[in-house]
C-alpha positions as CSV (number, residue, x, y, z in Angstrom):
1,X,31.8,-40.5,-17.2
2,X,33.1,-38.7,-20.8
3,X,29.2,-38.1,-21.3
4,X,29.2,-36.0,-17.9
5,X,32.4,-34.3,-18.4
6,X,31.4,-33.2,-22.0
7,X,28.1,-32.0,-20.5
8,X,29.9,-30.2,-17.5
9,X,32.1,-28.6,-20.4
10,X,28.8,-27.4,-22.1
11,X,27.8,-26.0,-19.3
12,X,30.4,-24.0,-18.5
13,X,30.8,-22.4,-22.3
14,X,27.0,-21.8,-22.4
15,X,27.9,-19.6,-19.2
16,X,30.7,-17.7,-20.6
17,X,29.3,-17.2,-24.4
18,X,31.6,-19.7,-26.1
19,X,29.8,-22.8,-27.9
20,X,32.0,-24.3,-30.4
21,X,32.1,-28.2,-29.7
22,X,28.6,-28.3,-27.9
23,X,26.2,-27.5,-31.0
24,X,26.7,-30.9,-32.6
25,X,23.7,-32.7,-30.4
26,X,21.2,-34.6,-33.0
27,X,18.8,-35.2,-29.9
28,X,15.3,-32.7,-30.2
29,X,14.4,-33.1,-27.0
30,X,17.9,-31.9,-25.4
31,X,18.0,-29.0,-28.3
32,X,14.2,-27.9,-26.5
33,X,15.5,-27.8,-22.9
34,X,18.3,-25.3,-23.5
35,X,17.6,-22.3,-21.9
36,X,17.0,-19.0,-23.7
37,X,19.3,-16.6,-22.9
38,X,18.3,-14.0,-24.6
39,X,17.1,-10.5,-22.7
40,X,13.5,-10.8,-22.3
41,X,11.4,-7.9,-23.3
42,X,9.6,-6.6,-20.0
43,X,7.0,-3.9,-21.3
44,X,5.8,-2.2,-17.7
45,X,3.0,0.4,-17.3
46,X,2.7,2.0,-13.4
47,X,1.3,5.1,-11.9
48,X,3.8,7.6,-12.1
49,X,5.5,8.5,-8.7
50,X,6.9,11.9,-8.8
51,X,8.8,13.4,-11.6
52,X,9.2,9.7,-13.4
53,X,13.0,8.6,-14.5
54,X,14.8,9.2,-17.6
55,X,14.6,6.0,-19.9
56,X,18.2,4.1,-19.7
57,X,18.7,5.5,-15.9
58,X,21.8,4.3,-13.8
59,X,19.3,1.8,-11.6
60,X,16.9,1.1,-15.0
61,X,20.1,-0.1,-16.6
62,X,21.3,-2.3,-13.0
63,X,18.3,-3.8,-13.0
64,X,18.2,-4.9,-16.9
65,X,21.9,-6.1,-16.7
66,X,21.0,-8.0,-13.6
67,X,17.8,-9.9,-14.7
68,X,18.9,-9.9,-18.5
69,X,16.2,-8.1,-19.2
70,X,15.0,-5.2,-22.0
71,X,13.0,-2.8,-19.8
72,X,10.4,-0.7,-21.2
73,X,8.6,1.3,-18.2
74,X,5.4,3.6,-19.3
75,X,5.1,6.2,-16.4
76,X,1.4,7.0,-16.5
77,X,0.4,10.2,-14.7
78,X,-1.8,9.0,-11.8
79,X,-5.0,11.7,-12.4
80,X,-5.1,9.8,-15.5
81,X,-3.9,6.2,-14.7
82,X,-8.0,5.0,-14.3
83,X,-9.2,6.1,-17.5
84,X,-5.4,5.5,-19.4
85,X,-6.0,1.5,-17.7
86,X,-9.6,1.0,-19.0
87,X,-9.0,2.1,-22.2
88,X,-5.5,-0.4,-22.9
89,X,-8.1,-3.2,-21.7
90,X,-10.4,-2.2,-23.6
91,X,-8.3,-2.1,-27.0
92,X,-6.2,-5.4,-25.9
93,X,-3.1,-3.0,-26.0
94,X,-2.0,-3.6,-22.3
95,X,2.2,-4.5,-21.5
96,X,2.9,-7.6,-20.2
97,X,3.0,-6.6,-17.0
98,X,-0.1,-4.3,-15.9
99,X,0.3,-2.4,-11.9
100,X,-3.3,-2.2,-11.2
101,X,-5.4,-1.3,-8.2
102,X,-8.2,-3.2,-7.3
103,X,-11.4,-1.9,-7.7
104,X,-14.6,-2.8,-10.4
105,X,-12.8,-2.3,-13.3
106,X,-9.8,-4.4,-12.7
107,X,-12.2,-7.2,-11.2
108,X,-14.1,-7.2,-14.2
109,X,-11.0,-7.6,-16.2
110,X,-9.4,-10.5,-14.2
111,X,-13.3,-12.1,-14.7
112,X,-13.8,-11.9,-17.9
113,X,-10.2,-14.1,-18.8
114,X,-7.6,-11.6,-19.9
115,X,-5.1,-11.6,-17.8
116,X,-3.0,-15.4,-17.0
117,X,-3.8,-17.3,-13.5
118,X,-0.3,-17.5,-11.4
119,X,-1.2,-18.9,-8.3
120,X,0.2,-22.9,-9.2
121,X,3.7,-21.3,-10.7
122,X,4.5,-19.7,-7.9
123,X,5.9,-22.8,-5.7
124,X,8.9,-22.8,-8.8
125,X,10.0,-19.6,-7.4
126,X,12.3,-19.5,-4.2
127,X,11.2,-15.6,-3.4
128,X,7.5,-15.3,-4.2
129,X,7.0,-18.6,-2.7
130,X,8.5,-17.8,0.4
131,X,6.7,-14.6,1.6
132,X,3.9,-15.0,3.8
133,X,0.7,-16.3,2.0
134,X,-1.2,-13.5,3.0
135,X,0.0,-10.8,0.8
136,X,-1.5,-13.4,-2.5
137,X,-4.7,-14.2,-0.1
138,X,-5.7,-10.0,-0.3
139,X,-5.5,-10.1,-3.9
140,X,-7.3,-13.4,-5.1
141,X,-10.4,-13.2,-7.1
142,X,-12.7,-16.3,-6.8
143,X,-10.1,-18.0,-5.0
144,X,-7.4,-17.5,-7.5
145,X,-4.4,-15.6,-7.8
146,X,-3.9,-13.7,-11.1
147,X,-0.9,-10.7,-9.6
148,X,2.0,-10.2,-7.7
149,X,1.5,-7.2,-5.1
150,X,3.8,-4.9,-4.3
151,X,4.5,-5.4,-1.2
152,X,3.6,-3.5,1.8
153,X,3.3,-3.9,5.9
154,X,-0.1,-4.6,6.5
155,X,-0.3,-3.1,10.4
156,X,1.1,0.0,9.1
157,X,-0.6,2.5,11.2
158,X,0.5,4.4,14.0
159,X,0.4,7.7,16.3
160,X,2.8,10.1,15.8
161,X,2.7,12.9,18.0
162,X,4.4,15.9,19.2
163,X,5.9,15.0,22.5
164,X,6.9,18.6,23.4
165,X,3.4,19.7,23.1
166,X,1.9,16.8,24.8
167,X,4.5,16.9,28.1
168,X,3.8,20.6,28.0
169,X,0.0,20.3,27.8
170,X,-0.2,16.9,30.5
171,X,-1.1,14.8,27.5
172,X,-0.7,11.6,26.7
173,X,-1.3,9.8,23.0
174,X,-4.8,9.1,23.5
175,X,-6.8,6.0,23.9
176,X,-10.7,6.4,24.0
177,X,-12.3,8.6,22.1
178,X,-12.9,11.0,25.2
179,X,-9.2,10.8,25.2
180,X,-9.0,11.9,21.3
181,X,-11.5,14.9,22.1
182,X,-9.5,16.3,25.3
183,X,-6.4,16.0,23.1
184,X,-8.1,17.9,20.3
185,X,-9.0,20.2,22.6
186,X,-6.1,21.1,24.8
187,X,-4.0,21.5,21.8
188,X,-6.3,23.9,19.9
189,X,-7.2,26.3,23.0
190,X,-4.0,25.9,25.2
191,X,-1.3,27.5,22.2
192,X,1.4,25.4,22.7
193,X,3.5,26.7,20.3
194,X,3.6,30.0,22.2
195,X,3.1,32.3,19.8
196,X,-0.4,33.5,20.9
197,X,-2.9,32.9,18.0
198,X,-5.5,30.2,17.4
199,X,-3.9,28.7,15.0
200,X,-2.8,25.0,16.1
201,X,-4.9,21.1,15.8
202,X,-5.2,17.9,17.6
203,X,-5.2,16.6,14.1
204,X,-6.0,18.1,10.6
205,X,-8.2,16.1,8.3
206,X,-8.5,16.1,4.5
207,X,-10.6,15.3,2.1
208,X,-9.8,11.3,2.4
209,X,-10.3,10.6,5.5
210,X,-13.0,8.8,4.7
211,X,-11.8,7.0,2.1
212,X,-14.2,4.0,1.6
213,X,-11.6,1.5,0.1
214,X,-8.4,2.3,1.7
215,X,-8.1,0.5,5.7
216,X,-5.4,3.5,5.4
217,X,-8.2,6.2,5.7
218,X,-8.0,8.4,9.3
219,X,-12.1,7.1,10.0
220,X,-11.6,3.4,9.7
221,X,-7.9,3.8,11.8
222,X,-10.0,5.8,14.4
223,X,-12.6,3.6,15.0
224,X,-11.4,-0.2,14.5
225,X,-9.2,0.1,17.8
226,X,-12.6,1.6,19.3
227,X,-14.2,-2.0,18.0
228,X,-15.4,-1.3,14.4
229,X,-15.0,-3.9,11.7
230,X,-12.5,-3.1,9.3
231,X,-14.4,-2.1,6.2
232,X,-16.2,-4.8,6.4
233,X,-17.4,-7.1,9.5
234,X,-19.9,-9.9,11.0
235,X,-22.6,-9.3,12.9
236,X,-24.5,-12.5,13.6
237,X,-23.6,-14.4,10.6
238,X,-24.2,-11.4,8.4
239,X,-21.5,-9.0,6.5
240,X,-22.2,-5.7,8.1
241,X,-20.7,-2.6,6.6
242,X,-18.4,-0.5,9.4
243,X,-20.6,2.6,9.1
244,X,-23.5,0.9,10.1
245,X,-21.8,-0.2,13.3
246,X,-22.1,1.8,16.8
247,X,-18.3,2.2,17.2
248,X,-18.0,3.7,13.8
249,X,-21.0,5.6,14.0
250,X,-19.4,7.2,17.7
251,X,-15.9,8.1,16.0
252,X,-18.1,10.3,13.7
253,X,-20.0,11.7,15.9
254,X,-16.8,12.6,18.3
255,X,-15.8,14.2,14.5
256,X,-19.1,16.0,14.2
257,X,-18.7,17.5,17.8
258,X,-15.1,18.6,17.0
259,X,-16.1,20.4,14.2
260,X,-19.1,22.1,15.3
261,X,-16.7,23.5,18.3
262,X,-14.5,24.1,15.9
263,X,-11.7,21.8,17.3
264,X,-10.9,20.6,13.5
265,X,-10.3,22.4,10.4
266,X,-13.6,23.3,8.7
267,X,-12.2,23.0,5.7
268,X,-11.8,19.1,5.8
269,X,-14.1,18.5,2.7
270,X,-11.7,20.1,0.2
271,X,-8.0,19.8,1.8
272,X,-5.7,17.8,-0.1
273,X,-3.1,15.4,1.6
274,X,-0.2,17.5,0.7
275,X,-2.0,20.4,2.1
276,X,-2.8,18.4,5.0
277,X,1.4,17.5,5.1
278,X,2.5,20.7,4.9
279,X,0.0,21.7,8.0
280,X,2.3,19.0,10.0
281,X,5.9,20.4,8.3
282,X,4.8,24.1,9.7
283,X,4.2,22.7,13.1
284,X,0.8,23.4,13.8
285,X,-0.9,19.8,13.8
286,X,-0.2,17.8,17.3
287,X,-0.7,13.8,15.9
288,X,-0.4,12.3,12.7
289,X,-2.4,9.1,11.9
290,X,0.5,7.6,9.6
291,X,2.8,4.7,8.1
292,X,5.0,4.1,11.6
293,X,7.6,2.2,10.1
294,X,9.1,5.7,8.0
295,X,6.5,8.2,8.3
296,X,7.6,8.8,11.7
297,X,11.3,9.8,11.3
298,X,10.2,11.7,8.0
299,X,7.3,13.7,10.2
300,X,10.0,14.5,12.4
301,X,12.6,15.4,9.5
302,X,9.9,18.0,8.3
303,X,8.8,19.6,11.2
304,X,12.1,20.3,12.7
305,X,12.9,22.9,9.9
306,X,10.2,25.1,10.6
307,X,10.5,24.1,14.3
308,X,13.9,23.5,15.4
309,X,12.9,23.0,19.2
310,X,10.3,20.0,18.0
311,X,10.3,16.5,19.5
312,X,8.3,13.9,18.1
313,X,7.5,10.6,19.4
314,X,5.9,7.7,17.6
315,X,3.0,4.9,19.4
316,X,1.2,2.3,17.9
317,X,-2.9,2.2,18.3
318,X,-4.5,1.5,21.4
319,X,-8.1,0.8,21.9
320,X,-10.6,0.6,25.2
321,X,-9.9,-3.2,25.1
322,X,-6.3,-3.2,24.0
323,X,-3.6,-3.0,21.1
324,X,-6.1,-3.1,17.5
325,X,-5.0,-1.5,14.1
326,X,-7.0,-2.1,10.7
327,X,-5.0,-4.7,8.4
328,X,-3.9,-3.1,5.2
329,X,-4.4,-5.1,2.1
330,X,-0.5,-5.6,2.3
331,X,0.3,-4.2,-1.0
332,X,0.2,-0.5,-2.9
333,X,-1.4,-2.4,-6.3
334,X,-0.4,-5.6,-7.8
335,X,1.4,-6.6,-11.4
336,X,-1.1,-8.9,-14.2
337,X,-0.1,-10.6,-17.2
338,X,-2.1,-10.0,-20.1
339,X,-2.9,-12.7,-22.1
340,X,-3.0,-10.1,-25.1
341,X,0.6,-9.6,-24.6
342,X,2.1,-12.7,-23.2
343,X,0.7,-15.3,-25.4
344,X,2.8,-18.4,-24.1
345,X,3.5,-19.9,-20.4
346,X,7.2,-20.2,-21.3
347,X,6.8,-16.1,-21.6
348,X,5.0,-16.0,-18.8
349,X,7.0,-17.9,-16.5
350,X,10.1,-15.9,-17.6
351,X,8.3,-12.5,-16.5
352,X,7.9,-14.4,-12.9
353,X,11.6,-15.2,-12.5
354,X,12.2,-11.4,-13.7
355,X,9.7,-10.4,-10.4
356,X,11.6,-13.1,-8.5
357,X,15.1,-12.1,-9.1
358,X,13.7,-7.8,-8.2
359,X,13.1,-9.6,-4.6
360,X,17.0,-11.3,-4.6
361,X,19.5,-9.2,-1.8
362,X,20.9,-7.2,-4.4
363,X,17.9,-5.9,-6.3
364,X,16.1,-5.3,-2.9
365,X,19.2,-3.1,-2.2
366,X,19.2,-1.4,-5.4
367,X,15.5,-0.9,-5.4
368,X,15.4,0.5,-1.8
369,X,18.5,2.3,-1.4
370,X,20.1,2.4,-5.2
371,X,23.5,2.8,-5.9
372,X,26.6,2.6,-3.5
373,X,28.6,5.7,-3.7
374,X,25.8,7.6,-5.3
375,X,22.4,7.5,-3.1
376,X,23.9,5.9,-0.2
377,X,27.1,4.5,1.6
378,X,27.8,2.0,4.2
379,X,27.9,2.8,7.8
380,X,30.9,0.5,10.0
381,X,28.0,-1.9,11.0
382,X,27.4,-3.1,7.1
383,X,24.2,-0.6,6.7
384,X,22.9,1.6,4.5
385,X,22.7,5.2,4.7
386,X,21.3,7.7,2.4
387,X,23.6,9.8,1.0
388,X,21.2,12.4,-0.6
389,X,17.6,12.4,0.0
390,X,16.9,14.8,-3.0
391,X,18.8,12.6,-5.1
392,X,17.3,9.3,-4.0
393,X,13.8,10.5,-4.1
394,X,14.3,11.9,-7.5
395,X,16.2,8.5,-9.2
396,X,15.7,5.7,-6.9
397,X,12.3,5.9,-5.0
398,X,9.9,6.1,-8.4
399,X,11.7,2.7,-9.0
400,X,10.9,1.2,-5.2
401,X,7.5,2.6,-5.1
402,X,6.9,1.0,-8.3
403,X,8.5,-2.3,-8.6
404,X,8.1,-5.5,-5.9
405,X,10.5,-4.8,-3.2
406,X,10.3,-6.1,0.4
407,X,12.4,-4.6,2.8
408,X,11.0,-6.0,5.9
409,X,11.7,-9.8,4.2
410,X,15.3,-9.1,5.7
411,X,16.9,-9.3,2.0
412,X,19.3,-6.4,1.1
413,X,20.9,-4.0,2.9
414,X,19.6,-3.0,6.2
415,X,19.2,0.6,6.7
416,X,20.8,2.5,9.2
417,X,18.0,3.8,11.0
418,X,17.7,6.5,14.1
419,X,15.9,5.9,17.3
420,X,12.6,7.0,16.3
421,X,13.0,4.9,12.8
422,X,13.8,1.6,14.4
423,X,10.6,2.3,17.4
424,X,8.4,3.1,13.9
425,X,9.5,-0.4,12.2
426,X,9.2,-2.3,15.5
427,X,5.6,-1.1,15.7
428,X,4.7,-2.0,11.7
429,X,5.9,-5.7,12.8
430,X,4.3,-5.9,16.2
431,X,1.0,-4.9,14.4
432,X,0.8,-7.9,12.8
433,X,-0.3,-9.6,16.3
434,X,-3.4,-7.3,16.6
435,X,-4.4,-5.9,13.1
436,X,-8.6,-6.5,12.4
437,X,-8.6,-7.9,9.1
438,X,-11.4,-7.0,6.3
439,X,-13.5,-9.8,6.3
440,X,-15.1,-9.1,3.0
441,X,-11.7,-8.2,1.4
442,X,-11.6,-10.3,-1.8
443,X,-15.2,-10.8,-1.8
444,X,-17.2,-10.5,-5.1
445,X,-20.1,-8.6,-5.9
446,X,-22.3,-7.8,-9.0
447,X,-23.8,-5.0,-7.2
448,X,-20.9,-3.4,-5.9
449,X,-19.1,-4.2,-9.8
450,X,-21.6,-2.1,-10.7
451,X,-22.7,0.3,-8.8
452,X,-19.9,0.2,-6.1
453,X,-18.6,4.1,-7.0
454,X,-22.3,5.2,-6.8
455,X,-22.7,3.9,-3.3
456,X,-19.7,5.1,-2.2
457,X,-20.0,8.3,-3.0
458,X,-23.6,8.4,-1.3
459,X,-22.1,7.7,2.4
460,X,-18.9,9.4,2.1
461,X,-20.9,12.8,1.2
462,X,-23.8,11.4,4.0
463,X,-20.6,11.5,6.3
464,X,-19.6,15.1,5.7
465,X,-22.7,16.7,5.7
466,X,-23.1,14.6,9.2
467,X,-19.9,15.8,10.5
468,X,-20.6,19.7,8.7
469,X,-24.1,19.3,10.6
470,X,-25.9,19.6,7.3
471,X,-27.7,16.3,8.4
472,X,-28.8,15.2,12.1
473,X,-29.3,11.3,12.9
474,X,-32.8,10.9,11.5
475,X,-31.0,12.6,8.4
476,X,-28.2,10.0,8.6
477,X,-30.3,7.4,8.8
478,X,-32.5,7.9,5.9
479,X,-29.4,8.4,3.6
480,X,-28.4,5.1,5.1
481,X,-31.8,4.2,3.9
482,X,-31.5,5.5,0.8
483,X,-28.1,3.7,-0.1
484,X,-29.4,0.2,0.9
485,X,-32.0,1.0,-1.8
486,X,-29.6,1.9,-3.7
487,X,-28.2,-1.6,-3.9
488,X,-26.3,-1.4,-0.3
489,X,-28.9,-4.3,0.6
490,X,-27.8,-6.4,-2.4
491,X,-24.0,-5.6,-1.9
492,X,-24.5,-7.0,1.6
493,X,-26.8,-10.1,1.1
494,X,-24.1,-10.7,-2.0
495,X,-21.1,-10.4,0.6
496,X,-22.7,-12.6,3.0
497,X,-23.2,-15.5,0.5
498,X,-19.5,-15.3,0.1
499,X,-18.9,-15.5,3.8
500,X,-21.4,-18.9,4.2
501,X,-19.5,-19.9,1.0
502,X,-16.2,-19.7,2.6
503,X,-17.3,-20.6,6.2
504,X,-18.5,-24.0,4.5
């Protein structure tokens, strides 16, 4: 009983910083099992979103004094983040924690050993463990789990539309993709903003939407609800690419017709996303192909400056055979240890419980809202509500884009959200019962290692010059040709050895 009571005593002065009377044990082992509470060292590099924070910020400093934790955060400009990333692997000079995107050069790091398997720690850890196993299964390589993602929705994409136009017009979100070339139609002959000039879209593309990585691009949202794989599908037992399927193949030719009648922007090859934005913010684009869960209140936000009289109304995808959207990998990069820079478990398994603790309530609601008082206040229902947008983009969101936070895990503050923002999250969660996954996801191969931005770059210019009318079908079709020579063939018989693999 005095043993206990001595140890309870311990205990409690370890907690409070006062240890006279408990250094005296002579036992090693007891000695080793005390815990270290000094502030670990957390060396971060990230893309930089935005302007990026001043070092020793107000929510930089929460979050160290929360966690116990010395933060160092390198804010890499993104243009540069590729080459910046393969040059710090290539020297060994990497932070201990890494946010990469995968692609080649980050599988060929995780293969070649330099960055610490996490997969069997992550049971010791009551928030990682606890989140659906899906967000770790879209990251694995080999069947191994080397990063924590930062986590995303995966059915994130919806229709948001303008519902004045479309009530005004007799349209309604559309369906088939007869439905998406009346829409595109109506709304770039019938002016329905009045003002008597040519000058309005169904939908305005840019230079992504073809994207051959991202489920997020507007070509692979189009066609999976029209019954293309996701990226990647299986055709009788064999990976098939979605571009070489008739679904896909029929949402680009509904594209090429659109632009040869001039029904799109002929610029598509060369508009930027923000120019594409701003297109939507002038009012003059009818549907956006976005994030439901915010993008839709935000669209709304935007448009209503330059239009006033705007209504906007948000849908989730709908297909000839029903409810489909193309499941997103569920994260916007993921966090790796190198072994370079964390040389012991013990370090390594202290840099988890730092991850774990940015996922407790009150880092979520740091992370996602910031600071009461400053960024946001509390509504009479016990929810958050943004105090200044400006403010909060500028100190807050760099921080919530860039470290794990999971809003729709129901940890932190709820936000106080409008009519059209609580319809947007309701469709993000009711995607999960229909979203197509990519079947070839965390799949490996050498070919596409190595020649995987090559053969990329082949279709997505055989797609524009298809859609510009550059090419006809035989023309498609020997590009197509040219980019299974290319290694396409390999990439696919490599892909579907990893599917019998699995299936096995």
């Amino acid at each position: 009983m005095k043993k206990r009571y001595m140890a309870l005593l311990c205990s409690i002065a370890l907690t409070t910083g006062t240890l006279a009377g408990c250094g005296n044990s002579t036992d090693p082992k007891k000695e080793e099992k005390t815990v270290d509470n000094t502030p670990l060292e957390v060396t971060i590099a990230t893309p930089q979103v935005g302007e990026a924070p001043k070092k020793g910020s107000d929510i930089e400093l929460a979050i160290e004094k929360y966690t116990n934790a010395k933060i160092d955060i390198q804010w890499i400009p993104d243009a540069a983040f590729e080459d910046k990333k393969n040059i710090m692997i290539a020297s060994s000079e990497m932070p201990k924690a890494f946010k990469v995107k995968a692609n080649a050069s980050t599988l060929n790091a995780i293969q070649s050993g330099l960055f610490w398997e996490i997969g069997p720690l992550l049971k010791d850890y009551k928030n990682l463990s606890e989140l659906s196993p899906m967000y770790y299964d879209n990251i694995k390589v080999d069947g191994k789990l080397y990063g924590l993602p930062l986590y995303r929705d995966i059915g994130r994409a919806g229709i948001i539309y303008r519902k004045d136009w479309f009530s005004g017009l007799g349209l309604k979100p559309p369906v088939t993709l007869d439905d998406w070339y009346n829409m595109a139609k109506t709304v770039a002959e019938k002016d329905p903003d009045k003002n008597g000039q040519a000058d309005t879209y169904g939908f305005f593309l840019d230079k992504n939407y073809n994207d051959p990585v991202l489920s997020s691009s507007f070509l692979t949202r189009l066609s999976v609800p029209n019954g293309a794989p996701n990226k990647w599908g299986v055709e009788n037992g064999k990976i098939v690419a979605e571009f070489m399927t008739k679904p896909y193949m029929d949402s680009l030719k509904l594209l090429k017709r659109l632009y040869a009648e001039k029904l799109i922007n002929q610029d598509f090859s060369i508009v930027q996303t923000a120019d594409s934005d701003n297109k939507w913010n002038a009012g003059k684009v009818g549907i956006r192909v976005n994030t439901v869960a915010t993008a839709a209140a935000l669209s709304f936000d935007n448009v209503s400056k330059s239009t006033p009289s705007a209504v906007v109304d948000v849908v989730p995808f709908e297909g000839p055979s029903g409810l489909k959207v193309p499941a997103e990998s569920g994260n916007n990069g993921f966090f790796l240890f190198p072994k370079s820079s964390v040389k012991k478990e013990a370090e390594l398994k202290r840099l988890l419980g730092f991850f774990d603790k940015l996922l407790d309530a009150e880092m979520s609601t740091l992370l996602t809202r910031g600071i009461e008082g400053k960024h946001f206040t509390k509504t009479e229902d016990g929810k958050g509500q943004i105090k200044d947008l400006t403010l909060f983009n500028l100190e807050v969101k760099p921080y919530r884009d860039s470290l794990p936070s999971f809003e729709t895990a129901g940890k932190g503050l709820p936000l106080k959200q409008n009519d059209l923002q609580a319809k947007g999250s309701k469709i993000a969660q009711d995607n999960l019962k229909s979203v197509v996954p990519n079947v070839a996801l965390t799949f490996n191969s050498k070919t596409y290692a190595e020649k995987g931005v090559e053969l990329d770059n082949m279709i997505r210019d055989a797609q524009t010059k298809y859609i510009m009318g550059k090419i006809d079908d035989a023309g498609w079709q020997a590009e197509l040709d040219k980019w299974m020579k290319a290694g396409g063939e390999k990439v696919i018989a490599e892909y579907t050895a990893e599917y019998a693999k699995q299936k096995k």
